[in-house]
Structure formats: structure tokens, C-alpha cells
C-alpha positions as CSV (number, residue, x, y, z in Angstrom):
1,X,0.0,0.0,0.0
2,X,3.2,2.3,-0.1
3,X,3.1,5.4,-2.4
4,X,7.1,5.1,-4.0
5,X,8.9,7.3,-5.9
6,X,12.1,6.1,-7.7
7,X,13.9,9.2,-7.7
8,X,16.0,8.9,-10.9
9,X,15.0,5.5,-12.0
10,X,16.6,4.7,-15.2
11,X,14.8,1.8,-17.1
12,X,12.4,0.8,-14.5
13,X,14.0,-2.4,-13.1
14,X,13.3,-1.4,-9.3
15,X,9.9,-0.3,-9.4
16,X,9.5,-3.6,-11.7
17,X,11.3,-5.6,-9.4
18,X,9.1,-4.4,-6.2
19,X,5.9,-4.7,-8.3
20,X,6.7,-8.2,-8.6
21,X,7.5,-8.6,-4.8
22,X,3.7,-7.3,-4.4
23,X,4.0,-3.4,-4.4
24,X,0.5,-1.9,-6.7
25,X,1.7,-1.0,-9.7
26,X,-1.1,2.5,-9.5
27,X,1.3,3.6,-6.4
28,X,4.2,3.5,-8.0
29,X,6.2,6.3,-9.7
30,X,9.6,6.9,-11.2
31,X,11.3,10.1,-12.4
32,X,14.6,10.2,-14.5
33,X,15.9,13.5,-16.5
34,X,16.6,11.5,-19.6
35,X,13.8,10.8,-21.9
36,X,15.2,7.5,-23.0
37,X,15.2,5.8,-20.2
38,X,11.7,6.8,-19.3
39,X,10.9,5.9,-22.9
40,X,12.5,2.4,-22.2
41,X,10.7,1.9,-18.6
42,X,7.4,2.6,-20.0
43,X,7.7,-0.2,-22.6
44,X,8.9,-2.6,-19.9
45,X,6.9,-1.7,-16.9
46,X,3.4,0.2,-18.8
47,X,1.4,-0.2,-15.6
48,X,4.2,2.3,-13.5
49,X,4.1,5.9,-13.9
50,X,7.2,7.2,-15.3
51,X,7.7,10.9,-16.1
52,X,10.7,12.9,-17.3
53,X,11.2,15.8,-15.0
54,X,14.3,17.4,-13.2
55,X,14.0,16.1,-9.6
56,X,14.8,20.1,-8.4
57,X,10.8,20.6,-9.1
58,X,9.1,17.5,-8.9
59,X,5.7,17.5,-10.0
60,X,3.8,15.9,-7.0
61,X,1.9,17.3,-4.0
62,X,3.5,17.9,-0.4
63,X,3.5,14.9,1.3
64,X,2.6,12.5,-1.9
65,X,4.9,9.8,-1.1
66,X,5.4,7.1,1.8
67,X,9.2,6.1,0.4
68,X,11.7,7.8,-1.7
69,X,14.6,5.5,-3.3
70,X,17.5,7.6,-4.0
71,X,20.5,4.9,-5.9
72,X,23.1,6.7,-7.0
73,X,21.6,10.0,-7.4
74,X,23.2,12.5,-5.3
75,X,26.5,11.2,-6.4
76,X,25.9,12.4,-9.8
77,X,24.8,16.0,-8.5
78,X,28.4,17.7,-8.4
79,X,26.7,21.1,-7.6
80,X,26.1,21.5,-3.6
81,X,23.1,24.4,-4.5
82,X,21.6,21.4,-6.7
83,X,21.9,18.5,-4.3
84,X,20.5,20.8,-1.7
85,X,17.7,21.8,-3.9
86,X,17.0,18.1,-4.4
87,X,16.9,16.9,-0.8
88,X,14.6,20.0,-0.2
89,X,12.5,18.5,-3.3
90,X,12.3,15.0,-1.5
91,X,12.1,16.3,1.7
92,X,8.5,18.3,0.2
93,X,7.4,15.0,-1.3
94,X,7.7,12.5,1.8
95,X,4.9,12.2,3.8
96,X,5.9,13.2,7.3
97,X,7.5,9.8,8.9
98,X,8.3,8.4,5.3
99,X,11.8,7.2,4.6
100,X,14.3,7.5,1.5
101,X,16.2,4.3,0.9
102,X,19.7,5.5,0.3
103,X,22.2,3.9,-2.0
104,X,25.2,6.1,-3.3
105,X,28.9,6.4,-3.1
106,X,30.7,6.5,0.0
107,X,34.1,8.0,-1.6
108,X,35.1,9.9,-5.1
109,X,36.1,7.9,-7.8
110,X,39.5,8.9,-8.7
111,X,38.2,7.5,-12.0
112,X,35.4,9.2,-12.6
113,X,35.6,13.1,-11.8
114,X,31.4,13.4,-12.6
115,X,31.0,11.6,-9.3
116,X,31.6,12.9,-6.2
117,X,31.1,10.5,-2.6
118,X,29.1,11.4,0.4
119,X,29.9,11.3,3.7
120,X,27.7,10.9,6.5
121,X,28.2,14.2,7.4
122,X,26.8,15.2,3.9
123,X,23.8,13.1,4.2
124,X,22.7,14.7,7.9
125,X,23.2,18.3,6.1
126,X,21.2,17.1,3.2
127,X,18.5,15.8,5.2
128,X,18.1,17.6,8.7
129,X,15.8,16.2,11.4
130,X,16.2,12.5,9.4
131,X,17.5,9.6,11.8
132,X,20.2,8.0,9.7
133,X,20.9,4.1,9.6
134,X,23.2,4.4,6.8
135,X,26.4,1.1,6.4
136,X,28.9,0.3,4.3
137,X,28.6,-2.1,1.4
138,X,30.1,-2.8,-1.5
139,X,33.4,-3.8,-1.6
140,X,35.9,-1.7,-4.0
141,X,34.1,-2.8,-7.3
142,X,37.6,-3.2,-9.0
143,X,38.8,-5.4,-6.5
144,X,35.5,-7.7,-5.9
145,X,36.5,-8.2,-10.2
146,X,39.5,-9.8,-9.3
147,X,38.1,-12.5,-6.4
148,X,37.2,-14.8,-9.5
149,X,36.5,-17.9,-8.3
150,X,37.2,-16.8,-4.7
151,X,34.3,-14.5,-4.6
152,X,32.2,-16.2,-2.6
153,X,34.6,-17.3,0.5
154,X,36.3,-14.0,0.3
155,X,33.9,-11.2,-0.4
156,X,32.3,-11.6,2.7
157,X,35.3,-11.5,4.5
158,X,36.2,-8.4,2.6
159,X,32.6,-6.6,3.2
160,X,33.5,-6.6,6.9
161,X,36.5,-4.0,6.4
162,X,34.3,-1.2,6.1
163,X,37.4,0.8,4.3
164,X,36.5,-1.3,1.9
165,X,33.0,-1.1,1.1
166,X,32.5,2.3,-1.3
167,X,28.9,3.2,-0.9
168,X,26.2,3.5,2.2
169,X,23.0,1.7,2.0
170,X,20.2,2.4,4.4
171,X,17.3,4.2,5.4
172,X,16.7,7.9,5.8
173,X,13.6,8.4,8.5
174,X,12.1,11.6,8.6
175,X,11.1,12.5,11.9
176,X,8.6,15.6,10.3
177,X,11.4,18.4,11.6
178,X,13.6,19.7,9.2
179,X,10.9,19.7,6.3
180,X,11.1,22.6,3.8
């Protein structure tokens, strides 16, 4: 019975994936800036909304949404006005207790200067008055590649060096203070 927004959402898959876990298909909506992908997440998932906007002035009502997934969004947003104006966005759109399930990068990728990590510190700016449960996963992508045929008696091992792990997965409770 959740209302979720995929905040950018790419093809679909999530919002597919959690209407085949059970989630109503009417209650779900996703948001990407790229008309292609929302082109492609339409064809695959036609019972999910899925609109083009820029997530800085998302077209929904105060309070429209239960749970906000954020995956590798803020990361993206190398602009701290933007990312603020974002979070602000989100922060409008969650009803008052919702939550924003947080996936994003932990640390810059020396490899990729249109990425930028986020600390924890970031996230409790971005999101006042939220109770974080934010932990490490994720081992260093390049070096889970090299585990081969080890990967599965050493990645766990690895996952427990939190130096390791690159991003922060959790949840993001909003506690109905800090609201725009």
C-alpha cells in the first residue's frame, strides 16, 4: 500500500522488481531526466508511472509519497546548490514519517571526476531532522572483479573491512522536523 517514488529510475527495473514482490503498480512512480530511459521503462513496466522531470521541481503534491529511493543519485549532483535543492524536493514530497532508501557512493572515484562520494556528514546536512541508519557495502568494485573464483569465501570477508566497502546503503527516517 506504499506510495514510492524512484527518484531517478533509469529503465524501471526497481519499481518492476518491487511490483513483482507485491508493491501496486497505480502507487508507483519513477522520475529520470533522460527521456530514453523513461521511454524504455514505460515499454517494460506500462502499468508504472514514469515521467521525465528534473527532480529540483518534482511534480507531485506535499507529502505525496510514503518512500523515496534515492540509488546513485546525489553522487551524480556535483553542484552543492543542486543537491540541496534536491533533498529540499524530496524532503517536500515525503509524507511526514516516510523514509528515503539511500544507495550512493561512499568515496570519489579517482576514475570518474562526474561523481563525487558522500559522507555521512553530507547526508545529515542534506536531510536535517532524518535519523540515519546508513552502512557500508560494497566492496571496492575493482577489486571484488579480481576475487574470480574466490568471490564467494572472500567477499564476505572483505565486506567486513568497512574501508572497503564504497557506498552506504540504508534508510533515511524523517522525523517531520527539518521539512522545507
Amino acid at each position: 500500500s506504499l506510495r514510492i517514488l524512484d527518484l531517478g529510475c533509469g529503465v524501471g527495473r526497481l519499481l518492476g522488481t518491487l511490483a513483482g514482490w507485491g508493491a501496486s503498480p497505480t502507487r508507483l512512480t519513477g522520475v529520470d531526466l533522460m527521456p530514453a530511459r523513461i521511454e524504455a521503462a514505460r515499454a517494460s513496466f506500462p502499468q508504472i508511472r514514469f515521467e521525465v522531470t528534473n527532480a529540483e521541481r518534482l511534480p507531485f503534491d506535499d507529502g505525496a509519497f510514503d518512500l523515496v529511493c534515492c540509488f546513485t543519485v546525489f553522487s551524480s549532483i556535483l553542484d552543492e546548490v543542486t543537491a540541496a535543492g534536491v533533498a529540499a524536493e524530496v524532503r517536500r514530497v515525503l509524507q511526514p514519517g516516510g523514509a528515503v532508501v539511500w544507495y550512493d557512493l561512499r568515496y570519489d572515484n579517482p576514475a570518474n571526476p562526474n561523481v563525487r562520494g558522500l559522507t555521512s556528514h553530507a547526508l545529515r546536512t542534506l536531510f536535517p531532522g532524518f535519523e540515519l541508519d546508513v552502512r557500508p557495502t560494497t566492496v571496492l568494485p575493482p577489486l571484488a572483479r579480481r576475487l574470480g573464483p574466490l568471490t564467494r569465501f572472500l567477499y564476505p570477508c572483505l565486506s567486513a573491512l568497512p574501508p572497503l566497502n564504497t557506498h552506504y546503503l540504508g534508510l533515511l527516517r524523517s522525523t517531520g522536523a527539518g521539512r522545507r
